[in-house]
C-alpha positions as CSV (number, residue, x, y, z in Angstrom):
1,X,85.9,65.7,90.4
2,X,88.1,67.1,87.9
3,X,88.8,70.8,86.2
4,X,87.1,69.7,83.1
5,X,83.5,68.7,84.7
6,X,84.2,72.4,86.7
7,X,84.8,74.3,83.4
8,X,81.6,72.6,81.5
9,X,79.2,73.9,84.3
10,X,80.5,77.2,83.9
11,X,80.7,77.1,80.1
12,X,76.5,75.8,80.4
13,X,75.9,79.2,81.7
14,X,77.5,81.3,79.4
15,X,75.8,84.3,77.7
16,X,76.9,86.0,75.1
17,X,75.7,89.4,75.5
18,X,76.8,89.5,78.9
19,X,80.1,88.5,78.1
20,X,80.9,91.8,75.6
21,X,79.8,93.9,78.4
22,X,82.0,91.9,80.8
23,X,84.9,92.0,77.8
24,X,84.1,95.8,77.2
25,X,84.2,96.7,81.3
26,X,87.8,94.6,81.8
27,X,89.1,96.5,78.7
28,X,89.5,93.3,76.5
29,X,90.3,94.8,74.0
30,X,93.6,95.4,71.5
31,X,95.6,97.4,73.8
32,X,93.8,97.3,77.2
33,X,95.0,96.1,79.7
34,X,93.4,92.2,79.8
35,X,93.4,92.3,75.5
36,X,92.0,89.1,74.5
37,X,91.0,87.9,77.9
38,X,87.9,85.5,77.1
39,X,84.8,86.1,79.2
40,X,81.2,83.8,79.8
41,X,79.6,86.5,81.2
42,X,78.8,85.0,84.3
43,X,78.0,86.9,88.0
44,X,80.6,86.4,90.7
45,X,77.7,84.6,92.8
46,X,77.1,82.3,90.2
47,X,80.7,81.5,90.3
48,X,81.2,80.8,93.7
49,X,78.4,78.7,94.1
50,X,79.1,76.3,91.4
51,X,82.9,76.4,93.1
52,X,81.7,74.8,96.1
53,X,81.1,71.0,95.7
54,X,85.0,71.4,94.1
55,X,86.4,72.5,97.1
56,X,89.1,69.3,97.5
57,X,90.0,69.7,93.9
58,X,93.7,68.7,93.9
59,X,96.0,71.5,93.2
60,X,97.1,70.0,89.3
61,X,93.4,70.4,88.7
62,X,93.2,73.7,89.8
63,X,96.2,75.0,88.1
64,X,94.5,73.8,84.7
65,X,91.6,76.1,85.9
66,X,94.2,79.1,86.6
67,X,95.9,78.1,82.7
68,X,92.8,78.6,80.5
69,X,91.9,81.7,78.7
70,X,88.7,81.9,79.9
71,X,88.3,84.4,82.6
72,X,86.1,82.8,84.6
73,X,87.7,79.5,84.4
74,X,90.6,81.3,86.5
75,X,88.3,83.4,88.4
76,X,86.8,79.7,89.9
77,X,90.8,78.6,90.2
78,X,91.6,81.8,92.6
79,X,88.3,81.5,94.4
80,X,88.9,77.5,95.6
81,X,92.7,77.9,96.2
82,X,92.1,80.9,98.6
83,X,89.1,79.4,99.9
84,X,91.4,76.3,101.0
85,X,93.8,79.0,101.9
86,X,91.5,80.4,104.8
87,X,90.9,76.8,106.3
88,X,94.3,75.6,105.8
89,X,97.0,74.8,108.9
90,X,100.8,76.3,108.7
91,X,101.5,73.5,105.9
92,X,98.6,73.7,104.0
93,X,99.1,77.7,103.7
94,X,102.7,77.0,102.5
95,X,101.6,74.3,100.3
96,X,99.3,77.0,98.2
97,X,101.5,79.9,98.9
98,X,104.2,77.8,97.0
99,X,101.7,76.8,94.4
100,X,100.2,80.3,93.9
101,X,103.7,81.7,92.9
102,X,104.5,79.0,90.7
103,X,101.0,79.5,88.5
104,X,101.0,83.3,89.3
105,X,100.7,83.7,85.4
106,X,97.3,82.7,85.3
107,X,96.7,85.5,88.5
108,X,96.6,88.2,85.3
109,X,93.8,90.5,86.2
110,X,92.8,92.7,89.1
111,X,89.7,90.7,90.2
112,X,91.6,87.3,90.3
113,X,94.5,89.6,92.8
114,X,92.4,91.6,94.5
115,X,90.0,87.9,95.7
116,X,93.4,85.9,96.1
117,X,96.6,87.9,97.1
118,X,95.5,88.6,100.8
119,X,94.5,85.3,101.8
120,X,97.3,83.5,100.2
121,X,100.5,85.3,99.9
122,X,99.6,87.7,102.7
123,X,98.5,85.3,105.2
124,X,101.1,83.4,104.7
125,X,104.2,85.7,104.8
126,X,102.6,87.4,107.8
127,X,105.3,86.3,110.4
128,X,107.4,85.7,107.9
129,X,110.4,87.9,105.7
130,X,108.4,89.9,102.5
131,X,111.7,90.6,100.4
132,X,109.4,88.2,97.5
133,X,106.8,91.6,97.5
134,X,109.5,93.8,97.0
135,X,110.7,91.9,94.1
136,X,107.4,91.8,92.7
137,X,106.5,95.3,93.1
138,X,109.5,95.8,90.5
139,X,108.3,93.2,88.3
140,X,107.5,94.2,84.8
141,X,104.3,92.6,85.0
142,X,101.7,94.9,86.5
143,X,99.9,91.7,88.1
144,X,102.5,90.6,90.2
145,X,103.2,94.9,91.2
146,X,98.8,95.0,92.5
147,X,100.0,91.0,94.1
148,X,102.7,93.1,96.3
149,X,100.5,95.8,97.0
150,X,97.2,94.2,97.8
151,X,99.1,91.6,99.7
152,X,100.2,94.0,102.5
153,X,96.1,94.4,103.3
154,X,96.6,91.1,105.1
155,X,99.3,93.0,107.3
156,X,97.4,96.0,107.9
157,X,94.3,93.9,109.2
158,X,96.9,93.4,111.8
159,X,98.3,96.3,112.6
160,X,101.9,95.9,110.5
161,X,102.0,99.6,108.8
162,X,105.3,99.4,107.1
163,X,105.4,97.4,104.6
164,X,102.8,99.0,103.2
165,X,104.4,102.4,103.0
166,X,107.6,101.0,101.8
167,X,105.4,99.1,98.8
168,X,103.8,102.1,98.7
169,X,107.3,104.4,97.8
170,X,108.3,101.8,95.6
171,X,105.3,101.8,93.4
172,X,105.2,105.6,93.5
173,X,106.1,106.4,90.2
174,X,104.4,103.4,88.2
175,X,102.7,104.0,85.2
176,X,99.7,102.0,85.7
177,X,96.3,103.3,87.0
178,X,95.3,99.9,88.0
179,X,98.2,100.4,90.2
180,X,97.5,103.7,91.6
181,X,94.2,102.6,92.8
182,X,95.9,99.4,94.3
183,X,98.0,101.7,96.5
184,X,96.0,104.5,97.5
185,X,93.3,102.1,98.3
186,X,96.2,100.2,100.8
187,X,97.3,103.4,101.7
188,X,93.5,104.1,102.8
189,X,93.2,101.2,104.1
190,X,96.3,102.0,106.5
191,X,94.7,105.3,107.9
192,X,91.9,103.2,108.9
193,X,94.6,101.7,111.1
194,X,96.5,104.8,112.1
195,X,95.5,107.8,110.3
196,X,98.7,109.8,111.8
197,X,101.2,107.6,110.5
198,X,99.0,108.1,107.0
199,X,99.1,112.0,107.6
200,X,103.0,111.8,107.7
201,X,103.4,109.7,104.5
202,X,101.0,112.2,102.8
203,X,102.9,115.5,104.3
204,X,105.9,113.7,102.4
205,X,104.5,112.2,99.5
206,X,101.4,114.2,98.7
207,X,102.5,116.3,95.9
208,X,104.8,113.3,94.3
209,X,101.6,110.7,94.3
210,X,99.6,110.0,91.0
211,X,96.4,111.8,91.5
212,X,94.3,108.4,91.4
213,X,96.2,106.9,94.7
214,X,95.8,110.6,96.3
215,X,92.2,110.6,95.9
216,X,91.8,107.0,97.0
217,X,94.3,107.3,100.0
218,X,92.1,110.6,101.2
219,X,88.8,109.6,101.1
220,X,88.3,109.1,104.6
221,X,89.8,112.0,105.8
222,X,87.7,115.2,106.3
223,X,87.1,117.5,103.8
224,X,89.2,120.3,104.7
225,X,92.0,117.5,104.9
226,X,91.3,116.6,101.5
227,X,91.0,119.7,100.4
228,X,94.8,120.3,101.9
229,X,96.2,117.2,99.9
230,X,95.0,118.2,96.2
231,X,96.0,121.5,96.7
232,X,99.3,120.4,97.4
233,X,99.5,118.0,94.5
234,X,97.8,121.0,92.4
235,X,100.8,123.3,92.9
236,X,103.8,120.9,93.2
């Protein structure tokens, strides 16, 4: 099987007037933040079941999936690779670690991270160094900063707090509300974990987080709790 036969069965499918809504809902357009991404329209389902007979489709074929400008096209490039990802042994993971950095380009929007990230780059640096996430978190490209972030979920599943918190300071100041979601949804996902090491990076930080990652890194905190945190980033 080859990227091109993969590409036509998605291309079959396409519909048009699903696809403005799709290109309308990404922000597709002249100054959003995917501008002149392509789109088929198709349903994430859809996707991932006419991904599976390809799921030994070598890695050249998959990186011409992750180099088109279709959206989708990717989107079935991120879902095999980190499908492999999950099954692979220690060299297999290195393998598609090393080949997910070299065609992070075509990793450009926040459903292609948010589906790949944690099964590829964070499984595999899990007992490993991370100083690659720091130096993607102060990339200039706001794909590989949500990479960094999301990344560290694979960490927290397993109880390794820090990183996150340190990504977390890093991104602080970013300009990028697709990035303040990514890290107060991390930084949520870390008080599931340990929700007094959370309370001690929000005494800190509170007032000095964009109000998106705020909100998102409260939400499962009691109300009065919340309540404690905007108020603190309302008078700061």
């Amino acid at each position: 099987m080859e990227a091109g036969e993969l590409k036509a069965e998605l291309d079959k499918l396409s519909k048009p007037k699903a696809a403005a809504q799709t290109a309308r809902f990404f922000k597709s357009y002249d100054g959003g933040y995917s501008a002149h991404d392509k789109f088929l329209g198709l349903k994430v389902p859809v996707i991932r079941t006419i991904c599976k007979p390809y799921k030994a489709l070598p890695l050249p074929q998959i990186a011409r999936l992750l180099a088109s400008p279709i959206h989708e096209h990717r989107f079935a490039g991120s879902v095999i690779l980190t499908n492999r990802a999950k099954r692979s042994d220690p060299a297999g993971k290195k393998q598609i670690y090393d080949f997910y950095m070299a065609n992070i380009a075509g990793i450009n929007n926040w459903d292609l991270v948010d589906i790949s990230c944690r099964d590829i780059v964070g499984s595999y640096l899990l007992d490993r160094p991370r100083a690659v996430l720091y130096k993607l978190a102060r990339s200039n490209d706001v794909w590989e900063r949500r990479i960094a972030i999301v990344s560290s979920w694979e960490f927290i599943r397993h109880g390794q707090l820090e990183d996150t918190f340190k990504l977390s300071q890093v991104l602080m100041n970013d300009k990028h509300d697709l990035i303040h979601k990514a890290v107060g949804w991390m930084l949520r996902e870390a008080g599931k974990k340990d929700r007094a090491v959370l309370l001690n990076f929000l005494n800190a930080n509170a007032h000095k987080l964009p109000r998106t990652t705020l909100r998102y890194s409260i939400e499962h905190l009691p109300p009065a709790q919340r309540q404690h945190y905007m108020q603190q980033k309302s008078v700061k």
